[in-house]
ROKOL-233797 format. One line per 8 residues: number of its first residue (from 1); their letters; for each residue z, x, y of C-alpha. Coordinates in pm, 1 decimal. Layout:
% ROKOL-233797
NUM> a> Z/X/Y; ...
This chain:
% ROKOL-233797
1> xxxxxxxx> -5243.5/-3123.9/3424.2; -5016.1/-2886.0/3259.9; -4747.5/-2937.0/3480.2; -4776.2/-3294.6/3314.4; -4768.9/-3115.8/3011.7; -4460.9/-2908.5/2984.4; -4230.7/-3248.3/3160.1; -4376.1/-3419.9/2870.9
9> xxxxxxxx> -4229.4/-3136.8/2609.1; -3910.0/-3074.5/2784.7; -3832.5/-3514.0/2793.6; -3959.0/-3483.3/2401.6; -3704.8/-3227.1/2279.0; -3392.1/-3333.9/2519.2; -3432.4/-3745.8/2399.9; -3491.7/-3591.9/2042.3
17> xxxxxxxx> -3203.9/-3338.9/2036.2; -2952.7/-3424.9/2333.1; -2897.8/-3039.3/2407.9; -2915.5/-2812.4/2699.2; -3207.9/-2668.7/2944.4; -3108.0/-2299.4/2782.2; -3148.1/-2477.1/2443.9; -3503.0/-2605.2/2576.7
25> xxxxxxxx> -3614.5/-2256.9/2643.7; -3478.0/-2111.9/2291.0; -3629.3/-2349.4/2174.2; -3999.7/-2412.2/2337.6; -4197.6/-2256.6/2041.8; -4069.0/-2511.5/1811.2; -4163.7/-2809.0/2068.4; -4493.2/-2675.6/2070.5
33> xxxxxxxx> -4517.2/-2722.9/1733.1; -4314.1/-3043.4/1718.6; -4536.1/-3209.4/2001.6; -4852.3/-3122.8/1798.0; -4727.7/-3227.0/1524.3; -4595.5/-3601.7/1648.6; -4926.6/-3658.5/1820.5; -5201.7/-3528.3/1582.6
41> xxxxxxxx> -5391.3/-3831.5/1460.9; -5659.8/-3605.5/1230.8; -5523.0/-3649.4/869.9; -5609.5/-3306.5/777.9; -5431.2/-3145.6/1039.5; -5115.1/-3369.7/981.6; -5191.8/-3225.0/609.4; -5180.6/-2918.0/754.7
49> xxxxxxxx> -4853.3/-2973.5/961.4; -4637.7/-3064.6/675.5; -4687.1/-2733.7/453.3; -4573.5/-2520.5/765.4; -4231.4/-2493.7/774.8; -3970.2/-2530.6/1069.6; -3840.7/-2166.3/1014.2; -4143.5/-1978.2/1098.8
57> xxxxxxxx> -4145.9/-1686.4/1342.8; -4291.0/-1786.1/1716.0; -4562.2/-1561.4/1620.3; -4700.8/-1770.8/1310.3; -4592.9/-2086.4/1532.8; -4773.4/-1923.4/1800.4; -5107.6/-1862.4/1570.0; -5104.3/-2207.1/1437.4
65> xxxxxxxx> -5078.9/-2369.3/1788.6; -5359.0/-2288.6/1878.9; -5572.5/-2346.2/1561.2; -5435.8/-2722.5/1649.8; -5500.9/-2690.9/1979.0; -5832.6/-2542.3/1918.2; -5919.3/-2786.9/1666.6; -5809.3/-3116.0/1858.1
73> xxxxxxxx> -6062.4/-2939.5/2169.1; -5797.2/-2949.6/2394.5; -5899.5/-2831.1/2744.4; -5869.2/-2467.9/2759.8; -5615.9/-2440.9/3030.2; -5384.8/-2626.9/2770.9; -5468.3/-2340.5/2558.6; -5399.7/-2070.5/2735.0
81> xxxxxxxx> -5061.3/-2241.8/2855.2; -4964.7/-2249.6/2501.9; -5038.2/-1884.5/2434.1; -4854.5/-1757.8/2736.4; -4505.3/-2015.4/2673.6; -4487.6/-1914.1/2314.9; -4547.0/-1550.4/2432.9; -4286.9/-1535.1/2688.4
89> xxxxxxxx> -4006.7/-1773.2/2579.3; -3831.0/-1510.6/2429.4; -3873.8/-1292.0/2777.7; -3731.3/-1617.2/2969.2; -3451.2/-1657.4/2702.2; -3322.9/-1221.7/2764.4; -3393.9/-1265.6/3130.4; -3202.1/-1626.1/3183.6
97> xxxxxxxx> -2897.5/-1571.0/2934.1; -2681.5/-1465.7/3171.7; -2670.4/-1749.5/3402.6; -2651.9/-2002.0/3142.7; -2402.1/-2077.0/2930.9; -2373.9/-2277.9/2519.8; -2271.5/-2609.0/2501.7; -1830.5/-2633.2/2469.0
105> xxxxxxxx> -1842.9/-2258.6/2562.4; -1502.5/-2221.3/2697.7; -1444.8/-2058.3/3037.3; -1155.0/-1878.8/2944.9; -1086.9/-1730.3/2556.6; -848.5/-1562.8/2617.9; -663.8/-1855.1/2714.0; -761.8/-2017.6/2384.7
113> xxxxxxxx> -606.5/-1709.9/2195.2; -307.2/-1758.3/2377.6; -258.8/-2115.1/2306.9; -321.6/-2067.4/1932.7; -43.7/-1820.8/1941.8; 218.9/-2088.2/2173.1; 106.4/-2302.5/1881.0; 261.4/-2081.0/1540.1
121> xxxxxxxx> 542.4/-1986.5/1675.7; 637.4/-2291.9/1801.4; 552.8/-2425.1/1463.4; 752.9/-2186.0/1300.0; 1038.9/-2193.4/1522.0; 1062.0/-2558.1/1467.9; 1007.0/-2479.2/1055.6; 1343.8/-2263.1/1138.5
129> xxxxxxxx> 1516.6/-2477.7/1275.6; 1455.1/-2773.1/1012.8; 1523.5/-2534.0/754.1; 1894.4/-2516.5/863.2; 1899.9/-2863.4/943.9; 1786.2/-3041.0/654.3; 1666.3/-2948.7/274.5; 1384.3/-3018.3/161.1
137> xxxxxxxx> 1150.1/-3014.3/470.7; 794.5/-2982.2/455.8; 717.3/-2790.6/748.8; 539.3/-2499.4/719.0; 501.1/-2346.6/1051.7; 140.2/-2379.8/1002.6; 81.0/-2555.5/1312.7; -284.1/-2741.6/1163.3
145> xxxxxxxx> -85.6/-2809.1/797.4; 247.5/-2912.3/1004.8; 24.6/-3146.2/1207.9; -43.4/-3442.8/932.9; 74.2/-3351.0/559.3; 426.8/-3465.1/664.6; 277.1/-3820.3/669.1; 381.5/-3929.7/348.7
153> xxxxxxxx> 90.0/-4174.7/449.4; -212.4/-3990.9/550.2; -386.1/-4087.7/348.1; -391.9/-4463.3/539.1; -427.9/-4237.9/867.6; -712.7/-3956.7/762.6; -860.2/-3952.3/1107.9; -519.4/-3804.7/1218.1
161> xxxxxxxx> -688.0/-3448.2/1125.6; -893.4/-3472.5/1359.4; -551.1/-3380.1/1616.8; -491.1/-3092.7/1442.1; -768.0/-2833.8/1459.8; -662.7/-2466.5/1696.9; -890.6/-2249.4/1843.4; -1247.2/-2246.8/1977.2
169> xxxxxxxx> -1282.2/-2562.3/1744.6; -1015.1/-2785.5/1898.1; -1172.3/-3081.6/1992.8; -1431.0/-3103.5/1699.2; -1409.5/-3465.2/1671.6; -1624.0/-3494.1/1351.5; -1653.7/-3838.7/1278.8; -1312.6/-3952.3/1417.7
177> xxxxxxxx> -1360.0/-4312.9/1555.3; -1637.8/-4451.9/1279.2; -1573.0/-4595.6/945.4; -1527.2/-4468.2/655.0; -1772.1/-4424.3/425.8; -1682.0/-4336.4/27.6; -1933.1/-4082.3/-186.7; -1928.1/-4279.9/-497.3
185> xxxxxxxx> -2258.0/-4125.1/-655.4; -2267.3/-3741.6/-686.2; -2645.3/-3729.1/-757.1; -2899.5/-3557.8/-514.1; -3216.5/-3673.2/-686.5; -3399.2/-3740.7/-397.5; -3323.6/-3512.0/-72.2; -3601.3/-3707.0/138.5
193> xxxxxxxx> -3439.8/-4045.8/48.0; -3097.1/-4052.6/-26.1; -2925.1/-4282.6/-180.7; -2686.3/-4526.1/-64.5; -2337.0/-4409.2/-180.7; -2457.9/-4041.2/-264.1; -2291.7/-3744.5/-26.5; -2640.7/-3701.3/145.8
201> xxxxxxxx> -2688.8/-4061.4/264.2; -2400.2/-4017.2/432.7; -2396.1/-3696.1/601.0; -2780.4/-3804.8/718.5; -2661.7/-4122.0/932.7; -2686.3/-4160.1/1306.7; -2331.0/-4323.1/1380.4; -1999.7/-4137.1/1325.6
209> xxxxxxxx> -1860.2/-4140.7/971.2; -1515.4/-4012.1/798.4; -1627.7/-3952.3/454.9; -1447.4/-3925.0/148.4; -1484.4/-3955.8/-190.0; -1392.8/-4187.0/-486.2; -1304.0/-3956.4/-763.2; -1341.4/-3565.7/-831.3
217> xxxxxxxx> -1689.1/-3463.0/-830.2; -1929.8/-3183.2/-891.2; -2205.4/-3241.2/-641.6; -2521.0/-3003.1/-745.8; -2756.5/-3001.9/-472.8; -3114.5/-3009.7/-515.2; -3172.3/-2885.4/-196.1; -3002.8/-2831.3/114.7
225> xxxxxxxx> -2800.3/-3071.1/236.3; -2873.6/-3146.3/629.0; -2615.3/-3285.6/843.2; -2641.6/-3540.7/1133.0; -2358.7/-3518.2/1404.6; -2055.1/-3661.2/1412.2; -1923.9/-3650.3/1001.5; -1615.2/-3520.1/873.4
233> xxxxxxxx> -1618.0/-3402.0/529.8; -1255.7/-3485.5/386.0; -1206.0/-3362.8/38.7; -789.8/-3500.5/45.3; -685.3/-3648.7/-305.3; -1003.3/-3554.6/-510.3; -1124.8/-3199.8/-643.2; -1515.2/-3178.1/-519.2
241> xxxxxxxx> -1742.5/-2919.7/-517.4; -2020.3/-2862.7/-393.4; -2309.7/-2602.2/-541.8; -2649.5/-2561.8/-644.3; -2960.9/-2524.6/-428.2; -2906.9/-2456.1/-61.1; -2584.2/-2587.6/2.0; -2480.1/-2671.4/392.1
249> xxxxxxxx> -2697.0/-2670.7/694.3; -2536.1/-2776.9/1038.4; -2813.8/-2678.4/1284.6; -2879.3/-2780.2/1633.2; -2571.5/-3055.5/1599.3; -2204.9/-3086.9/1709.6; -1854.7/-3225.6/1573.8; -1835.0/-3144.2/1246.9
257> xxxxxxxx> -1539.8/-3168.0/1044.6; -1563.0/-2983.8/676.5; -1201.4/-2995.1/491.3; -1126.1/-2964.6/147.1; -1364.7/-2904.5/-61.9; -1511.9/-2631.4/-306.8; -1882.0/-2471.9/-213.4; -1983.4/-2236.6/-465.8
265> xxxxxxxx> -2299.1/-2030.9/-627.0; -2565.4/-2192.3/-352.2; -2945.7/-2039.7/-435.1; -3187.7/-2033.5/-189.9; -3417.6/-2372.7/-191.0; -3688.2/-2547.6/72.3; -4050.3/-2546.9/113.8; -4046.6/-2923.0/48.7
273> xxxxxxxx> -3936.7/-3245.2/270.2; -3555.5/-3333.1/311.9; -3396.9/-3600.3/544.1; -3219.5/-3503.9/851.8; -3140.7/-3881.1/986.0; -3224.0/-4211.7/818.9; -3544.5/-4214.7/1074.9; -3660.6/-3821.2/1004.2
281> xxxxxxxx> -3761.7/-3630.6/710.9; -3899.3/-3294.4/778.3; -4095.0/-2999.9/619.6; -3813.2/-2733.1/552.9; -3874.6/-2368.8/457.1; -3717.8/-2129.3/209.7; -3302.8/-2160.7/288.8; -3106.2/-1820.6/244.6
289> xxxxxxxx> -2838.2/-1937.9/9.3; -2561.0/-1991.2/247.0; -2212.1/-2168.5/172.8; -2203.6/-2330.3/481.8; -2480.5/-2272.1/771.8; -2419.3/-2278.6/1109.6; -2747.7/-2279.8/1319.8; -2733.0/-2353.8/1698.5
297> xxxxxxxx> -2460.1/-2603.4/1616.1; -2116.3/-2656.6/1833.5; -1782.1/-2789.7/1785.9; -1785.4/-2718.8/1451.4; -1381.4/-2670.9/1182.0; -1399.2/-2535.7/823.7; -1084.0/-2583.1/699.2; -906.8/-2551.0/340.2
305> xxxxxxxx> -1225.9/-2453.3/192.5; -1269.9/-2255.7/-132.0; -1603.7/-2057.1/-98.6; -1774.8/-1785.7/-310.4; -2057.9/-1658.8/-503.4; -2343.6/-1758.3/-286.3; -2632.2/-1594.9/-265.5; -2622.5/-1451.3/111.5
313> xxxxxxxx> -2315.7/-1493.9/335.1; -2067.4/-1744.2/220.8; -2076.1/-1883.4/655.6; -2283.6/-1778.9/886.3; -2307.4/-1903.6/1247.4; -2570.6/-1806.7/1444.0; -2859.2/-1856.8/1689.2; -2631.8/-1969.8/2005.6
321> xxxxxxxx> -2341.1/-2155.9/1816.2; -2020.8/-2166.2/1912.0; -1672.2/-2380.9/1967.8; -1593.8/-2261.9/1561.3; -1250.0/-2240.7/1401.3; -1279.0/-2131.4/1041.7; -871.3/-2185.8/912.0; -700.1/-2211.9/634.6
329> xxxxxxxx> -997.7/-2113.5/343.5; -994.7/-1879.8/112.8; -1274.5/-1656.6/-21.4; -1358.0/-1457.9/-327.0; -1640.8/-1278.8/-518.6; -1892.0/-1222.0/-252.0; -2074.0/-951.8/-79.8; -2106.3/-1003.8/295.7
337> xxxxxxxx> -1865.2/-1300.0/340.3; -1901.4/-1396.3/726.9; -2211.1/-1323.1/982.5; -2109.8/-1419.1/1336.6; -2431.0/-1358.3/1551.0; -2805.6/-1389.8/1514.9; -2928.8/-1031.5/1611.9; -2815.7/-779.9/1857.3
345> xxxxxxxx> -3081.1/-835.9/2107.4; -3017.5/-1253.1/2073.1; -2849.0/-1267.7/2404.4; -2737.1/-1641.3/2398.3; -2494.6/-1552.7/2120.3; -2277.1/-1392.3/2369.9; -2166.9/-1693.6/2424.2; -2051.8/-1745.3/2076.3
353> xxxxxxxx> -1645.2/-1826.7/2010.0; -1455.1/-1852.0/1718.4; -1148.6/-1848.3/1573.6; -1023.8/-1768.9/1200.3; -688.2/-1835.5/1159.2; -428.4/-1850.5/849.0; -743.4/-1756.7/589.7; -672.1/-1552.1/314.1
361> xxxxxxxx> -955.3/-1333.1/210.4; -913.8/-1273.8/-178.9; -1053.8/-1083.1/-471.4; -1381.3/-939.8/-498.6; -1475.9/-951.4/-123.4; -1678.6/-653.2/-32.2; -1801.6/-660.3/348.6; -1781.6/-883.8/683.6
369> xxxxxxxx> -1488.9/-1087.1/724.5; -1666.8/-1131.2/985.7; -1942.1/-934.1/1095.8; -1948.5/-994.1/1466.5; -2281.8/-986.1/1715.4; -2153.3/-1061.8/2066.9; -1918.3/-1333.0/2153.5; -1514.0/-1359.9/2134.5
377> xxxxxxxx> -1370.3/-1344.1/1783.9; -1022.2/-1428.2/1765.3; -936.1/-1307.7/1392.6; -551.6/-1462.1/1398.4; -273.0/-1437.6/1103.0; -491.8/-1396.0/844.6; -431.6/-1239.7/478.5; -672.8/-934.6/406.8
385> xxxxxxxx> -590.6/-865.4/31.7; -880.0/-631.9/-16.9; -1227.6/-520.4/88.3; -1454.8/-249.2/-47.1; -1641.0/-133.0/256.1; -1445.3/-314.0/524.4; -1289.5/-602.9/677.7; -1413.0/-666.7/1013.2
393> xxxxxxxx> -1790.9/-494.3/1171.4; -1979.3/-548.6/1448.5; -2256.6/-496.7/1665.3; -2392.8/-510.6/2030.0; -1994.0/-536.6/2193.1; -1833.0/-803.7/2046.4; -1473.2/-882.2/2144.7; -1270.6/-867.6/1887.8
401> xxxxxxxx> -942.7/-980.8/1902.0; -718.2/-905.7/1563.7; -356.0/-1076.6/1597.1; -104.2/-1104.1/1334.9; -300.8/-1053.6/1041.6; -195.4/-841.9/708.8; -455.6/-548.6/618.2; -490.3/-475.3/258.5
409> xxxxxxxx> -643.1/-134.6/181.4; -838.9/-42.5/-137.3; -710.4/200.1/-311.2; -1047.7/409.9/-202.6; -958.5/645.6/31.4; -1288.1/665.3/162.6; -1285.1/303.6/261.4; -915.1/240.8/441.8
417> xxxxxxxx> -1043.9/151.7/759.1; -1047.8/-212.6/845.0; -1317.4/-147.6/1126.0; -1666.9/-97.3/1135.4; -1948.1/-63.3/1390.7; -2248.2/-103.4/1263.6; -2568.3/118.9/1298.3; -2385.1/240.0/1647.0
425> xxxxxxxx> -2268.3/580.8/1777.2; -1919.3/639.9/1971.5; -2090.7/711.2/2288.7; -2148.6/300.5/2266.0; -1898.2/192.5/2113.7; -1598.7/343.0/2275.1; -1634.9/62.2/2579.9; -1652.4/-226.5/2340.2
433> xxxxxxxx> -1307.2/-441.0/2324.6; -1188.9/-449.7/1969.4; -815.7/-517.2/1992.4; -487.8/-518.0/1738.4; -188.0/-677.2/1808.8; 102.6/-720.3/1586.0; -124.8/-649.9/1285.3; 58.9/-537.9/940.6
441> xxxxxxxx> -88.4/-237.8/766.3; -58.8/-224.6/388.6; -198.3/66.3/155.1; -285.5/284.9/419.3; -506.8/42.5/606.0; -608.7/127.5/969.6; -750.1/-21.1/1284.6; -1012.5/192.5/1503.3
449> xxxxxxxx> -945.2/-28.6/1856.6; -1144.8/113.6/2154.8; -1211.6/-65.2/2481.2; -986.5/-164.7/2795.5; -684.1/-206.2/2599.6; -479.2/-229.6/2860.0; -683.1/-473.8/3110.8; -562.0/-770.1/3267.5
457> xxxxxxxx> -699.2/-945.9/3017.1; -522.4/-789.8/2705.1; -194.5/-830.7/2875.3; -253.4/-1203.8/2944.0; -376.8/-1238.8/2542.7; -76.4/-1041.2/2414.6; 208.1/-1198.0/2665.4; 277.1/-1428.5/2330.4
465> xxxxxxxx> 419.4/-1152.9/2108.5; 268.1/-1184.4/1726.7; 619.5/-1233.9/1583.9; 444.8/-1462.9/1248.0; 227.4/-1141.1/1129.0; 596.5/-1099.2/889.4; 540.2/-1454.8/765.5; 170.2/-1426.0/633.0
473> xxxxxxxx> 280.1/-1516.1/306.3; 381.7/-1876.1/448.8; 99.6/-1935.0/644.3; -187.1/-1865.4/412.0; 33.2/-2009.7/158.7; -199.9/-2338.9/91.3; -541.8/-2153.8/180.1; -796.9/-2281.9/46.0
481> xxxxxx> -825.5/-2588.8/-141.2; -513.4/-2781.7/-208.4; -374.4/-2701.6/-543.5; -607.4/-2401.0/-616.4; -476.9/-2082.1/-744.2; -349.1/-1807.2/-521.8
């Protein structure tokens, strides 16, 4: 029956991915095609299976679900059940959005902005107060740097990091609780069968795993490299970097912990078979060239990164993710640095959260840092030094929330605003809630807010004035990896 039918695709993609019924529905094309492709026994349409590639559009995925179908004679009410699910998921998806909500969405943001704001100035209050106190003490009143490097032994206690993420990403466990396991080989000569002691072997495993590495490293990646859940990537007391062809792909996991380490000049790669887990290695298409990409992924902390030169956006998280904090990294030399948001009609990214906090965004930069679609941004004490077209865009009414950050302008007068709404008129825009609060203008830098700015909301987000935005030069101090150049 195809009642029978659809229990037996909705049990096959929640024991395969562990997600959520509005994940299910955003998902359905794909578990047409996954189902088909598990439980075709005719070798020349598994043949045919493994040159398609996971990344297609529902229409293609639509057209070649029913060649299979068609070819393996299924009954024609399976058929036409097919046709109409892979017509209409997106329908359900629009129509359902707003009674469902992402994984580790939190209820309350603005409560999350507030409590990253309790958190620097009590860091920095308590950096004042040492600093009359004592000489020589290391705080910073960066509340995620204050948190472990005045452990003279962290490095005996690395899973302590995992206490100090702020933000949307607090709780990101990455793989806090597991053992360690130590990169020791920096080839990638075989992406659908790792090596034991190579990065990818150990981003790929099941079980939760703090990974570090043996010595400094230039990791050149054949193709993308896929993680499982659960990892933390912990770059402390060795200089690794990580380039070459597709670079990071977090999609459709949760609790990941990246920290530390360079990612650089990634190319666009796929159409060929890489491991996700030591017990799946699937057909991947053509990768855009990301830094670091986030793809229906939660609980996810990028921290004292150095990223630049990729080929597309340097991170991008999109397609329903959410639970982010981006801190401490600093980026250079790119065009469109940040994408935060699928598309303007993808409604499930309303959901999306994140927080960037204490980045510094360096030479070269040209456009979104971010570019927002939907969702709560919380763009917090960062260090604009310049942009060329802007700093911060967005589309279909994002909140934007801009706290004690330092704005840069170009010396181009035609290009001093910090704000930009993209491909949208006034009329529309004038509602949306883009906010600044405590922000430092430099060089004749400006901030276009609009929305309620005045709501019961604002007040409660504000009622922590943004007394750090003077000390941006302290905070962002370290962005970035440790020991790289300002």
């Amino acid at each position: 029956m195809p009642c029978h039918i659809i229990i037996i695709l909705f049990h096959y993609i929640s024991y395969c991915k562990h997600i959520t019924f509005s994940q299910n529905l955003q998902q359905l094309p794909k578990v047409f095609w996954l189902f088909f492709k598990k439980h075709t026994s005719t070798p020349s349409l598994k043949n045919l299976l493994l040159q398609r590639s996971t990344r297609l559009n529902n229409e293609y995925l639509k057209a070649q679900a029913i060649l299979i179908a068609t070819s393996m004679k299924l009954p024609n009410i399976y058929i036409l059940l097919i046709c109409l699910f892979t017509s209409f998921s997106r329908f359900i998806i629009e129509t359902t959005a707003f009674n469902l909500t992402l994984p580790h969405q939190h209820p309350d943001p603005e409560a999350v902005a507030e409590d990253v704001k309790r958190r620097v100035n009590a860091s920095l209050s308590r950096r004042h107060l040492l600093s009359i106190q004592e000489k020589g003490q290391c705080q910073t009143g960066n509340p995620i740097d204050d948190c472990w490097r005045c452990d003279s032994n962290w490095a005996n206690n690395r899973q302590r990091l995992a206490d100090c993420a702020i933000g949307f990403g607090q709780g990101s466990l990455g793989g806090r609780g597991g053992q360690i396991y130590v990169v020791t080989d920096s080839s990638d000569q075989d992406p659908a069968n790792p090596k034991p002691g190579t990065l990818r072997y150990g981003v790929i495993q099941d079980q939760p795993l703090w990974i570090i590495f043996s010595s400094n490293m230039v990791i050149k990646l054949k193709h993308e490299l896929i993680f499982n859940s659960y990892k933390t990537i912990d770059g402390r007391g060795a200089n690794v970097h990580i380039t070459g062809n597709g670079c990071i792909t977090l999609q459709y996991i949760s609790h990941i912990i990246i920290h530390n380490i360079h990612v650089h000049h990634c190319k666009p790669s796929g159409n060929t078979n890489i491991a996700a887990s030591p017990t799946h290695v699937g057909w991947r298409g053509r990768s855009d060239g990301d830094g670091i990409s986030i793809f229906g992924a939660q609980k996810i902390w990028i921290d004292h990164c150095s990223l630049s030169y990729c080929t597309d956006g340097l991170i991008d998280a999109i397609m329903g993710s959410t639970g982010i904090t981006i801190s401490n990294n600093h980026f250079t030399h790119h065009d469109e640095v940040m994408l935060l948001g699928h598309d303007d009609k993808y409604a499930l990214d309303t959901g999306m959260q994140v927080t960037i906090a204490f980045n510094h965004f360096g030479q070269g930069l040209v456009q979104r840092m971010p570019r927002c679609r939907r969702g709560y941004i919380h763009v917090v004490n960062n260090d604009f030094t310049a942009w060329e077209m802007y700093a911060i865009g967005g589309s279909a009414n994002p909140t934007i929330n801009s706290q004690g950050n330092r704005y840069t302008a170009p010396t181009d007068d035609n290009a001093k605003e910090v704000t930009k709404r993209v491909d949208t008129n006034e009329g529309d825009w004038a509602g949306w809630n883009w906010r600044t609060d405590g922000d430092i203008m430099v060089n004749g830098a400006f901030f276009v807010p609009s929305g309620a700015g005045l709501s019961a909301q604002y007040s409660k987000a504000s009622s922590v004035e943004p007394k750090s935005a003077g000390l941006i030069q302290q905070l962002t101090l370290n962005a970035g990896v440790f020991g790289d150049p300002r």
